[in-house]
Predicted model as a PDB file, atoms N, CA, C, CB and O in Angstrom, pLDDT in the B-factor column:
MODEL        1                                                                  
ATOM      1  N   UNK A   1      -6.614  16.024   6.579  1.00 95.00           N  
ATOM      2  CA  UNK A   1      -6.658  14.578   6.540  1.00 95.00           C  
ATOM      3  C   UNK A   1      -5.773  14.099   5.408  1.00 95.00           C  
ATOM      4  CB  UNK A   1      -8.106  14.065   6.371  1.00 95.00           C  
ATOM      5  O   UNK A   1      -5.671  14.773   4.382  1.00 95.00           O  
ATOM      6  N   UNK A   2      -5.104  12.906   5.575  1.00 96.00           N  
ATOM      7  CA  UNK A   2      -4.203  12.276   4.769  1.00 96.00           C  
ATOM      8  C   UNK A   2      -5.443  10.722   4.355  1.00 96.00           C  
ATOM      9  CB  UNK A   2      -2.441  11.959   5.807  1.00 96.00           C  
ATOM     10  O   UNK A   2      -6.340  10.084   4.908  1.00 96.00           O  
ATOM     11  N   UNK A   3      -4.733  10.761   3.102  1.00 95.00           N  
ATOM     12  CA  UNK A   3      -5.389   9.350   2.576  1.00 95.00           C  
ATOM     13  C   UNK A   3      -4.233   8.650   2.330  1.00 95.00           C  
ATOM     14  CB  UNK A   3      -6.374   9.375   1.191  1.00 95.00           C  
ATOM     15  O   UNK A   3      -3.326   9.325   1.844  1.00 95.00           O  
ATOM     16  N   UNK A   4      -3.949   7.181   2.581  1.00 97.00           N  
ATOM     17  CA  UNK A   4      -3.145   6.193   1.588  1.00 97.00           C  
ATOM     18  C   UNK A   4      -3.923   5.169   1.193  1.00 97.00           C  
ATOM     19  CB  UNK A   4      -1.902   5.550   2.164  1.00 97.00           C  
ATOM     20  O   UNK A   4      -4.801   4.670   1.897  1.00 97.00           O  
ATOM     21  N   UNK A   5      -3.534   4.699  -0.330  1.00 97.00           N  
ATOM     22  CA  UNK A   5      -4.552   4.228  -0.995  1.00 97.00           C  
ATOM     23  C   UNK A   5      -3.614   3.194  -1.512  1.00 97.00           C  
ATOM     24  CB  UNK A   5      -5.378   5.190  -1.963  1.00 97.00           C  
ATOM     25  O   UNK A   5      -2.420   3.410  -1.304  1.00 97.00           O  
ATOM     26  N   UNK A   6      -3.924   2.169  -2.113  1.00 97.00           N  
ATOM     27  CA  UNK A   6      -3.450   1.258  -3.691  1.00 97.00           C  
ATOM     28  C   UNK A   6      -4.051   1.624  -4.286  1.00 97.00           C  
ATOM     29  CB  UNK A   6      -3.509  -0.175  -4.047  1.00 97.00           C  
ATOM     30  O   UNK A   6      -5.076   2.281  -4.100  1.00 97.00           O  
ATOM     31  N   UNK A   7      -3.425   1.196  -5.406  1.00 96.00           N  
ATOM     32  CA  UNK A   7      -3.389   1.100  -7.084  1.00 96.00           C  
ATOM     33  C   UNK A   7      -2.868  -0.154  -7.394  1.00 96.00           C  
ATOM     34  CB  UNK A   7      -2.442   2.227  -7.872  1.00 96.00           C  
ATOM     35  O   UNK A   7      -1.773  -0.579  -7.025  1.00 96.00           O  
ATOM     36  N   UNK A   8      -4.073  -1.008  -8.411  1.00 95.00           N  
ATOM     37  CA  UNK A   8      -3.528  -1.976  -8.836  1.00 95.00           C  
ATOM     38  C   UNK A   8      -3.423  -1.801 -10.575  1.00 95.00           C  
ATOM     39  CB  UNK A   8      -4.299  -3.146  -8.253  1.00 95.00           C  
ATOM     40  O   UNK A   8      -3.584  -0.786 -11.252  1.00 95.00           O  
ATOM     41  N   UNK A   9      -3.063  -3.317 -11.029  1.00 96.00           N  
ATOM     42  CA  UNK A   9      -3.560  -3.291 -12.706  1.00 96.00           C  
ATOM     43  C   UNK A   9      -4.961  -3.946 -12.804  1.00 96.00           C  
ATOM     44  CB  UNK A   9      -2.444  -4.263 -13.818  1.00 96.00           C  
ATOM     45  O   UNK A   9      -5.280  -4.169 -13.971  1.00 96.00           O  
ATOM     46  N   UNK A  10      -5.587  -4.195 -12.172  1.00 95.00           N  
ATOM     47  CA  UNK A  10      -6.757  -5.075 -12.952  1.00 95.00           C  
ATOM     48  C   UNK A  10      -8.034  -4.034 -13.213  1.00 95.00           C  
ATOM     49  CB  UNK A  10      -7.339  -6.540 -11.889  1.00 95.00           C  
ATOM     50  O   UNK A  10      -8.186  -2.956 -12.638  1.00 95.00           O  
ATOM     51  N   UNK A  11      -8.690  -4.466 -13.961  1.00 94.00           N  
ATOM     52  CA  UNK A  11      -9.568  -4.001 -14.712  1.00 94.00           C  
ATOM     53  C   UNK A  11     -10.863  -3.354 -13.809  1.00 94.00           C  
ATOM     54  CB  UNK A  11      -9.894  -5.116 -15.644  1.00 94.00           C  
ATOM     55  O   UNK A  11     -11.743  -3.920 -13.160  1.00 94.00           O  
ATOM     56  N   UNK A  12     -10.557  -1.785 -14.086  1.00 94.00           N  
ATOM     57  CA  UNK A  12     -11.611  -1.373 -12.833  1.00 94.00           C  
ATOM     58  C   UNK A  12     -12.761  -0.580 -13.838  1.00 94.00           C  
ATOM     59  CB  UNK A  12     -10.768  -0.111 -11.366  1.00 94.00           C  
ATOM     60  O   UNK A  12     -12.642   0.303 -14.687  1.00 94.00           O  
ATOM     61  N   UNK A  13     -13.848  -1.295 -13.343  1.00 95.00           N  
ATOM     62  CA  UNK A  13     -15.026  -0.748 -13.786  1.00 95.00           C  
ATOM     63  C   UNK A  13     -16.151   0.661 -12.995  1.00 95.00           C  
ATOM     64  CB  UNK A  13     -15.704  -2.033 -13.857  1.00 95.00           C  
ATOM     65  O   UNK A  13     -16.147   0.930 -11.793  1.00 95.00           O  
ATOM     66  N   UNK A  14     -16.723   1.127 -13.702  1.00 95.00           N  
ATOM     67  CA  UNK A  14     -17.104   2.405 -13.196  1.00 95.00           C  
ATOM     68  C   UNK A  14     -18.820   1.480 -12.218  1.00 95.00           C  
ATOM     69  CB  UNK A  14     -17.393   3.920 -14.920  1.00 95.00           C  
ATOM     70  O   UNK A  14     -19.701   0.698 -12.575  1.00 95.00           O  
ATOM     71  N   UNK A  15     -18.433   2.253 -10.851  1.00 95.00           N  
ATOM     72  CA  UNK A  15     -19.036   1.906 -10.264  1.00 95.00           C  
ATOM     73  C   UNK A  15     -19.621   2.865  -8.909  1.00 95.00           C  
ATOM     74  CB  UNK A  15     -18.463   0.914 -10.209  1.00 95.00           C  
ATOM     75  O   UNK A  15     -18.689   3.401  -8.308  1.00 95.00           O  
ATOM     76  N   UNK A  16     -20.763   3.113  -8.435  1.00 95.00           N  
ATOM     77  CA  UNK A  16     -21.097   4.192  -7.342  1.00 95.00           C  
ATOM     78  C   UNK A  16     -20.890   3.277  -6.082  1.00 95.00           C  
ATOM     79  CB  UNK A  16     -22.775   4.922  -7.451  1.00 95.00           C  
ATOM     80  O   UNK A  16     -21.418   2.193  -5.836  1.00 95.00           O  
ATOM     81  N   UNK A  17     -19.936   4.035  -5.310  1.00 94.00           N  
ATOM     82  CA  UNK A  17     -19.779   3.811  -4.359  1.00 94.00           C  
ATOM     83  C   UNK A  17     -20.971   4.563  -3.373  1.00 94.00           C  
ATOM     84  CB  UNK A  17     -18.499   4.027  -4.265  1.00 94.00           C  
ATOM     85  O   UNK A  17     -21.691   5.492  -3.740  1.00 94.00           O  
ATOM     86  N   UNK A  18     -20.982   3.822  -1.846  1.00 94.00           N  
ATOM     87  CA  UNK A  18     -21.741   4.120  -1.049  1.00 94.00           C  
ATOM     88  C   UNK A  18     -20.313   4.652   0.182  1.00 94.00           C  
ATOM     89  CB  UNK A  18     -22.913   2.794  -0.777  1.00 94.00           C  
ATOM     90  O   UNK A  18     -19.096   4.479   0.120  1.00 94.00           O  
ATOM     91  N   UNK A  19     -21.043   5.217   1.034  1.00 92.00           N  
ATOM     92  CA  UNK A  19     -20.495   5.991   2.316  1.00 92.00           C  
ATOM     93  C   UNK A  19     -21.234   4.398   3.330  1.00 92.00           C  
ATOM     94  CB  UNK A  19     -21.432   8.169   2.672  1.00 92.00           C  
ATOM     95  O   UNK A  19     -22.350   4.018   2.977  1.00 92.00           O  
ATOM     96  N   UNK A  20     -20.467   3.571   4.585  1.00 88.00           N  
ATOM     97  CA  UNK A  20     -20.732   2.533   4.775  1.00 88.00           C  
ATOM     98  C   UNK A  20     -21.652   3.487   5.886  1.00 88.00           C  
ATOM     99  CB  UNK A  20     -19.608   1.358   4.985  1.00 88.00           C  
ATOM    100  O   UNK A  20     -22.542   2.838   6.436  1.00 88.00           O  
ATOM    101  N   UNK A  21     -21.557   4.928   6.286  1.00 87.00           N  
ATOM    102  CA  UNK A  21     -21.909   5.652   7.327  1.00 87.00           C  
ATOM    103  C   UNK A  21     -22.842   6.660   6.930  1.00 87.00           C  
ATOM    104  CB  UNK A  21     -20.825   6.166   7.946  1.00 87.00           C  
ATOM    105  O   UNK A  21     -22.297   7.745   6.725  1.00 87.00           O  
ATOM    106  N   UNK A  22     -24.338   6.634   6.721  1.00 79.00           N  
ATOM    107  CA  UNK A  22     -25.149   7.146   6.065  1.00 79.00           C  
ATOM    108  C   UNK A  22     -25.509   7.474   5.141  1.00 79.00           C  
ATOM    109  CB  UNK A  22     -25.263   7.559   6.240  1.00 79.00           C  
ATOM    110  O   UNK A  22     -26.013   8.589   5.011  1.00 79.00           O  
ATOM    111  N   UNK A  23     -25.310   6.147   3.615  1.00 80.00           N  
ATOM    112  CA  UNK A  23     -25.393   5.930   2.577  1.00 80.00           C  
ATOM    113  C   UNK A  23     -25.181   7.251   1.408  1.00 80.00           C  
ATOM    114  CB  UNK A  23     -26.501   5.278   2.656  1.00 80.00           C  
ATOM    115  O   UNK A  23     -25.880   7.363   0.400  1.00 80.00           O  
ATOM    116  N   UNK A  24     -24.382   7.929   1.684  1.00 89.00           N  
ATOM    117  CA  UNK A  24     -23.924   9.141   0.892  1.00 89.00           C  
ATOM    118  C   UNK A  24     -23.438   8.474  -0.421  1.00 89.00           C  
ATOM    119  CB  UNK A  24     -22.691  10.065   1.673  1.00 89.00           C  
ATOM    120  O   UNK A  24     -23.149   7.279  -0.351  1.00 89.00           O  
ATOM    121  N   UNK A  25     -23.354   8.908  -1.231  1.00 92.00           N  
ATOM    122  CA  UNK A  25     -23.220   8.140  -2.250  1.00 92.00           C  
ATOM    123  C   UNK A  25     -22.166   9.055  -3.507  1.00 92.00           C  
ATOM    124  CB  UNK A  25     -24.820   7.737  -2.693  1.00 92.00           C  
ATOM    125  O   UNK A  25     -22.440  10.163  -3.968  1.00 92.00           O  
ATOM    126  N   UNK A  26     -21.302   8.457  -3.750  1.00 91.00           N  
ATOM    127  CA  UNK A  26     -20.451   9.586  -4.603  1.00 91.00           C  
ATOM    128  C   UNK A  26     -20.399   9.188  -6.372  1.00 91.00           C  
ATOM    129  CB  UNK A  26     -18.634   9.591  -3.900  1.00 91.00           C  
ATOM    130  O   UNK A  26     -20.449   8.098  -6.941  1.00 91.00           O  
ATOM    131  N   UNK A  27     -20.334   9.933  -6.653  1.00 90.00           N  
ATOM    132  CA  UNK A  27     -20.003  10.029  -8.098  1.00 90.00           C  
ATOM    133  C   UNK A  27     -19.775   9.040  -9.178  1.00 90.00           C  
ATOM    134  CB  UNK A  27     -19.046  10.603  -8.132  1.00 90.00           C  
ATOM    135  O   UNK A  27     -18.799   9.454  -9.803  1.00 90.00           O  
ATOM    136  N   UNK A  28     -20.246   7.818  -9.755  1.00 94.00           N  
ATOM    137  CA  UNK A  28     -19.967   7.206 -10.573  1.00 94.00           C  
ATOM    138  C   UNK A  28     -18.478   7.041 -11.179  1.00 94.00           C  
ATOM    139  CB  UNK A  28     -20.751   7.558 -11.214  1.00 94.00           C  
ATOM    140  O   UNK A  28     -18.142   7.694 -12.167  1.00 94.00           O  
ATOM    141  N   UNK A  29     -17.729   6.268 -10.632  1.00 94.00           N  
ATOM    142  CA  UNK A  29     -16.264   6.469 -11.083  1.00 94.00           C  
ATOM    143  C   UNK A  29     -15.883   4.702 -11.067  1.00 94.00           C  
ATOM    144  CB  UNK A  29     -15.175   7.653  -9.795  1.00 94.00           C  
ATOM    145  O   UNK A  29     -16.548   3.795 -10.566  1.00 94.00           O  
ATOM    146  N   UNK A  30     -14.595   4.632 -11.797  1.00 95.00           N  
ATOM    147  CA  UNK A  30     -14.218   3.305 -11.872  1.00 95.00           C  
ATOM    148  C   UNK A  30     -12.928   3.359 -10.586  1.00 95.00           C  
ATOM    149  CB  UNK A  30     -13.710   2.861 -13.621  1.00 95.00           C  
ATOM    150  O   UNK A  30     -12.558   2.260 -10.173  1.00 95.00           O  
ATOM    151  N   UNK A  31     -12.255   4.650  -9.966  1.00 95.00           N  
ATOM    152  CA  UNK A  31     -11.689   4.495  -8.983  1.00 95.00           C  
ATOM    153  C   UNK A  31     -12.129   4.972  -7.397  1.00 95.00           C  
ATOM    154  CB  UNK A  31     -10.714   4.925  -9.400  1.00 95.00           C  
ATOM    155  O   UNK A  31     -12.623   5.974  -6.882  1.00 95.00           O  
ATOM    156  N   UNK A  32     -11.684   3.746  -6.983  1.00 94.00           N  
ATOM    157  CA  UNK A  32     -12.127   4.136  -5.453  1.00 94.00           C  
ATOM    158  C   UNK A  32     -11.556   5.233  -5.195  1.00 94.00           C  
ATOM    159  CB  UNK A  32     -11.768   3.188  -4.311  1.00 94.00           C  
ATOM    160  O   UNK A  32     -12.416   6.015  -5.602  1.00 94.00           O  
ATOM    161  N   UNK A  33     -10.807   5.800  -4.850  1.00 96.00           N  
ATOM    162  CA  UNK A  33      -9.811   6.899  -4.622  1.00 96.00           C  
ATOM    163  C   UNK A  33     -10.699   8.091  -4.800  1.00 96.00           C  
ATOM    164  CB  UNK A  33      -8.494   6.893  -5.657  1.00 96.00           C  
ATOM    165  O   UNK A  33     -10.908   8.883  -3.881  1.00 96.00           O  
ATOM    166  N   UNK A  34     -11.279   8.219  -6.139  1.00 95.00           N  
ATOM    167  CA  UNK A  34     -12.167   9.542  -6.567  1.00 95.00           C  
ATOM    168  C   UNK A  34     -13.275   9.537  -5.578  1.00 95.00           C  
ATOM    169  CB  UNK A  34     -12.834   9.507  -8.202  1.00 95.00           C  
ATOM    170  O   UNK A  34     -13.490  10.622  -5.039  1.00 95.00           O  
ATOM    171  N   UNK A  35     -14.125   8.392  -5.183  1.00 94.00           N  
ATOM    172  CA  UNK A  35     -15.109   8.052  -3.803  1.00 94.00           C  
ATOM    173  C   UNK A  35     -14.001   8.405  -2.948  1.00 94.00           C  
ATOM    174  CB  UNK A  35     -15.812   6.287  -3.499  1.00 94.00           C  
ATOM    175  O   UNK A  35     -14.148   9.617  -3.104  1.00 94.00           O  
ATOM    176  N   UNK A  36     -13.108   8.334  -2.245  1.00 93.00           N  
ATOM    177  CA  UNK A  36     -12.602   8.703  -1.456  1.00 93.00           C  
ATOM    178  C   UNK A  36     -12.631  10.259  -1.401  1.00 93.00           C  
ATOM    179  CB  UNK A  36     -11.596   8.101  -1.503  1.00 93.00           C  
ATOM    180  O   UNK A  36     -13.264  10.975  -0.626  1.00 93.00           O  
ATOM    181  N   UNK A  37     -11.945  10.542  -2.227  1.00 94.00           N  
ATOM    182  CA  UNK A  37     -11.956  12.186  -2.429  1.00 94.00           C  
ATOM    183  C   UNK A  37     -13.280  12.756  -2.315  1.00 94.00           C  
ATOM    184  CB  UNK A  37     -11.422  12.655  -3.869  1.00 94.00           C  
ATOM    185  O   UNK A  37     -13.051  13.869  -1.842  1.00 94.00           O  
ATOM    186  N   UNK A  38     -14.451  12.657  -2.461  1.00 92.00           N  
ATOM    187  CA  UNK A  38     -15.963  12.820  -2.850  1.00 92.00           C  
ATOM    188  C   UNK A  38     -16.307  12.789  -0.864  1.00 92.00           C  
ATOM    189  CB  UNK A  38     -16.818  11.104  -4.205  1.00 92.00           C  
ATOM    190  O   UNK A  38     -16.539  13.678  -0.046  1.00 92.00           O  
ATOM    191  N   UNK A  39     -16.233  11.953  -0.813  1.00 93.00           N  
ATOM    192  CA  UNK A  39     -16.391  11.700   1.156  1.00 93.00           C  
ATOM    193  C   UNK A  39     -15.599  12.411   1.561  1.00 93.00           C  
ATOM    194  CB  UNK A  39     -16.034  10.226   2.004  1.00 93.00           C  
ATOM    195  O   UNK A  39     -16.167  13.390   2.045  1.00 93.00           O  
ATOM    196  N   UNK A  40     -14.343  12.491   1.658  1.00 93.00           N  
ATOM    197  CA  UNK A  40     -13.949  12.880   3.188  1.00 93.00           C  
ATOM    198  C   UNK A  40     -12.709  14.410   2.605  1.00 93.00           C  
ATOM    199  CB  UNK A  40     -12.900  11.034   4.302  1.00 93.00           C  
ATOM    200  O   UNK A  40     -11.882  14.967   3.326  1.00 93.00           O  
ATOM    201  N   UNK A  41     -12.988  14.689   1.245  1.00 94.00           N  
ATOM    202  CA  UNK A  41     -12.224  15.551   0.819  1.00 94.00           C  
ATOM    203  C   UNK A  41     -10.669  15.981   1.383  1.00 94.00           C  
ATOM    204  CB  UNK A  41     -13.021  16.446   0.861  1.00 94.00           C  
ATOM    205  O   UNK A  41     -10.186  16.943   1.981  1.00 94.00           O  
ATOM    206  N   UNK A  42     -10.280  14.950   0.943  1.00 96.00           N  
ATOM    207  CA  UNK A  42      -8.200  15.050   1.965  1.00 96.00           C  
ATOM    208  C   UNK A  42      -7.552  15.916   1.232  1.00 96.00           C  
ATOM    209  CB  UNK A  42      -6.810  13.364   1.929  1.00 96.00           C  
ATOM    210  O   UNK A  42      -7.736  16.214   0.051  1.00 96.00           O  
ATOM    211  N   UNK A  43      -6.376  16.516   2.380  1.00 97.00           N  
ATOM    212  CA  UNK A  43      -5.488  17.309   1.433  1.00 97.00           C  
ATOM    213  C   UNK A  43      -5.126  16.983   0.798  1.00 97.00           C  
ATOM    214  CB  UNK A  43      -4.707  17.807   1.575  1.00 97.00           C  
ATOM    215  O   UNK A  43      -5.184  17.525  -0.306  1.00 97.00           O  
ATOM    216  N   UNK A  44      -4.398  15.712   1.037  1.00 96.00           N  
ATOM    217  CA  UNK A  44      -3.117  15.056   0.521  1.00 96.00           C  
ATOM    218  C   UNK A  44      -3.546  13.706   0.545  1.00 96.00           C  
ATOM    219  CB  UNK A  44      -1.742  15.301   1.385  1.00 96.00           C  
ATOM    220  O   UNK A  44      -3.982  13.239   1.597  1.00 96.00           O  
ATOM    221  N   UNK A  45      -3.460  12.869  -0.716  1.00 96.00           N  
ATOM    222  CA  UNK A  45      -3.398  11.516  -1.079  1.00 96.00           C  
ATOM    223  C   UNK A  45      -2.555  10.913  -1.503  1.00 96.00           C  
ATOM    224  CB  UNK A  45      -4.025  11.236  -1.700  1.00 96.00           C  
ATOM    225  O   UNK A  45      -2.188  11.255  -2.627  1.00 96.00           O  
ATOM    226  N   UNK A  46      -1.762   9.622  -0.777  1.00 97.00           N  
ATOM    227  CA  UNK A  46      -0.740   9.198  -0.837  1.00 97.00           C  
ATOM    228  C   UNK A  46      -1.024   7.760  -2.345  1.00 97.00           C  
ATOM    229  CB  UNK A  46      -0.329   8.826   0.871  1.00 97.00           C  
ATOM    230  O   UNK A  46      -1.999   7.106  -1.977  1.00 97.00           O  
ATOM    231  N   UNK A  47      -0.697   7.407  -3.210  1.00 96.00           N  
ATOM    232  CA  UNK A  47      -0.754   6.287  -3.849  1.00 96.00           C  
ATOM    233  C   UNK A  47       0.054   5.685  -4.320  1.00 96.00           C  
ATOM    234  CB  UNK A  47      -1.307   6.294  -4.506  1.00 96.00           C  
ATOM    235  O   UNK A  47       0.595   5.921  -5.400  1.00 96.00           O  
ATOM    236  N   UNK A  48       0.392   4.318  -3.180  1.00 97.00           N  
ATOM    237  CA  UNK A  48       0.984   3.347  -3.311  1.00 97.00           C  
ATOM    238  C   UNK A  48       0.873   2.216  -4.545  1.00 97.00           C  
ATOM    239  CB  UNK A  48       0.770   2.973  -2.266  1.00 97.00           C  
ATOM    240  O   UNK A  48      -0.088   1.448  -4.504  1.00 97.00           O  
ATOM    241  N   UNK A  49       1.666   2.122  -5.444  1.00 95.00           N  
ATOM    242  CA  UNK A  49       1.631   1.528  -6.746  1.00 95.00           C  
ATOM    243  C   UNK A  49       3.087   0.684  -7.075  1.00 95.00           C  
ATOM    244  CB  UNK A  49       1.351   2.757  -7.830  1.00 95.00           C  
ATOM    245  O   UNK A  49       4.035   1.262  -6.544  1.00 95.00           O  
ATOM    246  N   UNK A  50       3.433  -0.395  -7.732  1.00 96.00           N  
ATOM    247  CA  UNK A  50       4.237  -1.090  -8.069  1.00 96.00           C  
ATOM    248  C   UNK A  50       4.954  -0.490  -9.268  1.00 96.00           C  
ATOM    249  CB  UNK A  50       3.703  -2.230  -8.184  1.00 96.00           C  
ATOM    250  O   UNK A  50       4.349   0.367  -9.912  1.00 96.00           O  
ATOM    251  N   UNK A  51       6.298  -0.883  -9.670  1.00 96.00           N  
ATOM    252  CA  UNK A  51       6.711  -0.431 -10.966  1.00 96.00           C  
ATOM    253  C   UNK A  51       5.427  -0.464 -11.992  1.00 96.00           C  
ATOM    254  CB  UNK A  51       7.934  -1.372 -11.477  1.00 96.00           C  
ATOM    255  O   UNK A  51       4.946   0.519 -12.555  1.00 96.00           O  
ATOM    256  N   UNK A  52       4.908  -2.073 -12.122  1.00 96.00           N  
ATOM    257  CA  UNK A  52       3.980  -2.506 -13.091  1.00 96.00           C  
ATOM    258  C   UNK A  52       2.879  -1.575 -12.911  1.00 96.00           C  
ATOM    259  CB  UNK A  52       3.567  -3.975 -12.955  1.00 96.00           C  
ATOM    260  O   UNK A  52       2.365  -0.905 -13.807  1.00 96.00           O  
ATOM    261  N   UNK A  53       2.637  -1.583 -11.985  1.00 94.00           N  
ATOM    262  CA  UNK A  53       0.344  -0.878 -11.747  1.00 94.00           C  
ATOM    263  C   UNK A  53       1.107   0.618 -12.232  1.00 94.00           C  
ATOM    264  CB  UNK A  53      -0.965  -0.744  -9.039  1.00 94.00           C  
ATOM    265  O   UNK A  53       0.201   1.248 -12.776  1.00 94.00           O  
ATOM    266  N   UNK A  54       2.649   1.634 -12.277  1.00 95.00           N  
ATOM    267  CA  UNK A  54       2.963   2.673 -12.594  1.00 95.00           C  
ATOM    268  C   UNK A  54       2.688   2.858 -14.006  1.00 95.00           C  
ATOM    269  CB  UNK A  54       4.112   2.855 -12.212  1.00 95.00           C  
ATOM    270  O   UNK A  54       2.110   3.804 -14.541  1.00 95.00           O  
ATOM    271  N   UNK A  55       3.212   1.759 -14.562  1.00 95.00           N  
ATOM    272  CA  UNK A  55       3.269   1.633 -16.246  1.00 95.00           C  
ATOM    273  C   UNK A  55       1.940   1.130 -17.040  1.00 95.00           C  
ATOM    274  CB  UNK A  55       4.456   0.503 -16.661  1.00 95.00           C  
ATOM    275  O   UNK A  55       1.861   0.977 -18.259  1.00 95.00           O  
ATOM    276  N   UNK A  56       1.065   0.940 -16.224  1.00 95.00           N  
ATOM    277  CA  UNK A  56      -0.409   0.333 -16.249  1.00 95.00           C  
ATOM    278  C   UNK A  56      -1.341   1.470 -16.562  1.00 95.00           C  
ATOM    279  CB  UNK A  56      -0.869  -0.370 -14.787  1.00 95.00           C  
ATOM    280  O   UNK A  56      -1.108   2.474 -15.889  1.00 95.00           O  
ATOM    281  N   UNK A  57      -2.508   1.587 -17.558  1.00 94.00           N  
ATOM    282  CA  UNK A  57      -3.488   2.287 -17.808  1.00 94.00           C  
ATOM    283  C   UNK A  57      -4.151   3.037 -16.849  1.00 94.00           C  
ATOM    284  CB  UNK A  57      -4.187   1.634 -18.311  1.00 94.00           C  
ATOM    285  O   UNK A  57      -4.613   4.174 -16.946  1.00 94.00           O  
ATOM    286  N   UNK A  58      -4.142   2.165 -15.785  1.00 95.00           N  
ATOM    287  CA  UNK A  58      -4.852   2.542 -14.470  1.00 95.00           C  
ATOM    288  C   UNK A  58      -4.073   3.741 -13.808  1.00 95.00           C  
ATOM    289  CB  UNK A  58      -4.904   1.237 -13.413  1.00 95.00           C  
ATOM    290  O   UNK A  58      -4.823   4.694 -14.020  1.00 95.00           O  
ATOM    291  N   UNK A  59      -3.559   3.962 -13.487  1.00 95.00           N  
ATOM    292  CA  UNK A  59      -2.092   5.341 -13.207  1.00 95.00           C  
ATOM    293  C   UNK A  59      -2.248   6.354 -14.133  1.00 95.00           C  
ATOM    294  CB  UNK A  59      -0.266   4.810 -13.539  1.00 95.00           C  
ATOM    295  O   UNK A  59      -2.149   7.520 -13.748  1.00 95.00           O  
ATOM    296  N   UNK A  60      -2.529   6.040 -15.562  1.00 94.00           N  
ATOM    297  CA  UNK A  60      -2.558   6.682 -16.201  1.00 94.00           C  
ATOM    298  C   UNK A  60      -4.279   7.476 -15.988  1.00 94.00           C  
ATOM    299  CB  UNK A  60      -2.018   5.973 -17.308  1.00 94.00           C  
ATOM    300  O   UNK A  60      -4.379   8.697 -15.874  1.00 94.00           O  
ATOM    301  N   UNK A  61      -5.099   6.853 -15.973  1.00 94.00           N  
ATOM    302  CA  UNK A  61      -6.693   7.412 -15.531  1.00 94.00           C  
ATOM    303  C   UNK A  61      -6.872   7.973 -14.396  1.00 94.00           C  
ATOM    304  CB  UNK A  61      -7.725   6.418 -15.430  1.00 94.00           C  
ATOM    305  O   UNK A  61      -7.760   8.826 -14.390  1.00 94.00           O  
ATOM    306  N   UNK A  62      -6.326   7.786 -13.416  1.00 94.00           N  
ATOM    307  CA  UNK A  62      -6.210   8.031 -12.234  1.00 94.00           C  
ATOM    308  C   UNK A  62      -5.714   9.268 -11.974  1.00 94.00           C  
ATOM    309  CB  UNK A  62      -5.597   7.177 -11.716  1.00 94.00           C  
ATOM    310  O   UNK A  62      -6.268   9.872 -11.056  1.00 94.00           O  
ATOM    311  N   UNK A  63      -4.527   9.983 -12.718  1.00 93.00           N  
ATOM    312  CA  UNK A  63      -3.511  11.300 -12.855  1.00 93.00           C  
ATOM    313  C   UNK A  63      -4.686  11.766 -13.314  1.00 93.00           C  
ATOM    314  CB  UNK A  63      -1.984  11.431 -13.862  1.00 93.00           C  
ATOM    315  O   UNK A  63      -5.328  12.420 -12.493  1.00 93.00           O  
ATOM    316  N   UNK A  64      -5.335  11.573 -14.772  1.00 94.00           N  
ATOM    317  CA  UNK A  64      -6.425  12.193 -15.755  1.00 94.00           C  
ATOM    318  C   UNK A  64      -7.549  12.899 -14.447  1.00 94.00           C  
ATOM    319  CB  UNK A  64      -7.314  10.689 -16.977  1.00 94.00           C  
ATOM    320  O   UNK A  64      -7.724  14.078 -14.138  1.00 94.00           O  
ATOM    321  N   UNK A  65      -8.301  11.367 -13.771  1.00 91.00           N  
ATOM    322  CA  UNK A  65      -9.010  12.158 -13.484  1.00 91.00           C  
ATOM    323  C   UNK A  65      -9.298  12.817 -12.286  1.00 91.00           C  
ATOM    324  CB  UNK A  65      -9.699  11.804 -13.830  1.00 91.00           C  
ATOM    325  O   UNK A  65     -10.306  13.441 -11.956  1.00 91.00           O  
ATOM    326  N   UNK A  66      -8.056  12.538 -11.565  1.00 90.00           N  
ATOM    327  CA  UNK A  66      -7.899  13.756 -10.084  1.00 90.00           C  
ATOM    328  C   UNK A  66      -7.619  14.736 -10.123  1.00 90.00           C  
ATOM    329  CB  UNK A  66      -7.087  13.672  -9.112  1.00 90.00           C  
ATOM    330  O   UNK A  66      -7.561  15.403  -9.090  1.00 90.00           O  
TER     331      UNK A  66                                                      
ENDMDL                                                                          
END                                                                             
């Protein structure tokens, strides 16, 4: 399975996501992406990002914690 995702800059807070398909529930994280990974475990994740959201903190946490 392939994922494509965004990445923005705004301020992402750590939050548990739910599965909308039998309330599975993943890991306490501030990126969706890591809930993504947690559900449906993909090979390959594509993340679509702007010059700015590249040079942004968020890109930077995101590399850290995948």
């Amino acid at each position: 399975m392939k994922v494509i995702t965004f990445l923005g800059t705004g301020k992402y807070e750590e939050t548990t996501y739910l599965h909308p398909h039998g309330g599975k529930s993943a890991k306490p994280s501030p990126l969706f992406q890591e809930a993504l990974l947690d559900f449906y475990s993909p090979q390959e994740m594509l993340v679509l990002l702007t010059p700015t959201a590249a040079a942004h903190s968020n890109w930077n946490t995101m590399q850290t914690r995948l």
